[in-house]
C-alpha positions in Angstrom: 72.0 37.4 45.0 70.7 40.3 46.4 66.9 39.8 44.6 67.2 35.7 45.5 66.7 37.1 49.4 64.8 39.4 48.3 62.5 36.9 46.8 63.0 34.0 49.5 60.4 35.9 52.2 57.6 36.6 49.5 55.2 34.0 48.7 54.6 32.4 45.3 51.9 32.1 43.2 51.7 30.1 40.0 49.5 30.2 36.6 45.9 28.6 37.0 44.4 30.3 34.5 44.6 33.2 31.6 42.0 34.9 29.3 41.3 37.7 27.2 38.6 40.1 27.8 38.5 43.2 25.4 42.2 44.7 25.2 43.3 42.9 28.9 44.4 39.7 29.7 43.2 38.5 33.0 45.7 35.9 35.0 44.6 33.4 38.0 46.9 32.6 40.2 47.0 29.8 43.1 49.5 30.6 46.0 51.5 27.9 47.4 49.5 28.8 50.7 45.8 27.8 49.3 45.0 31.2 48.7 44.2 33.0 45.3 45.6 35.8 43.6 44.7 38.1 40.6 46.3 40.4 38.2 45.5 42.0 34.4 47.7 43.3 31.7 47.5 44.7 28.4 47.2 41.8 25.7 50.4 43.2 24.2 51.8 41.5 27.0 51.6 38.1 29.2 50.8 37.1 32.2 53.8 36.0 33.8 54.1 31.9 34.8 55.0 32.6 38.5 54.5 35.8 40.4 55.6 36.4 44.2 53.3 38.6 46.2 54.6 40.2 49.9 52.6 38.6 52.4 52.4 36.3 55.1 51.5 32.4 54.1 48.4 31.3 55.8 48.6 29.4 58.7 49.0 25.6 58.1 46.1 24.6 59.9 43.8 27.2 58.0 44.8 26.4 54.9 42.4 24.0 52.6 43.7 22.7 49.4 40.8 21.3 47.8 37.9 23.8 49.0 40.2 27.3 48.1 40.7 26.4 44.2 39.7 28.8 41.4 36.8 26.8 40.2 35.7 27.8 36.1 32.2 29.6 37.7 34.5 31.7 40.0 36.3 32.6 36.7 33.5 32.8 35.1 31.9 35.3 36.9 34.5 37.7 37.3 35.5 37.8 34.0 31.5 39.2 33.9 32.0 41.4 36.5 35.2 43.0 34.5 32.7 43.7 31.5 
């Protein structure tokens, strides 16, 4: 009960997108807000299917569901960038 309300004031992000580079696995997220997220772990592990990160939503009016997508050159190039 007690991690439910915990949970309730965080926002969530879901899975876009997962890949290996060298021993980490990098994982894309999309927030239910528009905005993006990002997170790596150790291939021994996975990158979890939702994740809930403790800040404020964006604004409704600022938010911009087609234009604030990971797009594959965004992923592209920082999975270069990692290297």
């Amino acid at each position: 009960m007690i991690i439910e309300l915990a949970m309730a004031g965080m926002l969530a992000c879901d899975i876009k997108e997962e890949m290996i580079v060298k021993d980490d696995i990098l994982c894309f997220y999309q927030c239910r807000d528009t905005t993006k997220e990002f997170a790596r772990t150790l291939k021994e592990y996975q990158c979890p299917v939702k994740i809930y990160v403790d800040r404020k939503p964006l604004p409704f009016k600022e938010r911009d569901y087609k234009g604030n997508k990971w797009t594959e050159e965004q992923i592209l190039k920082f999975r270069e960038n990692i290297k």
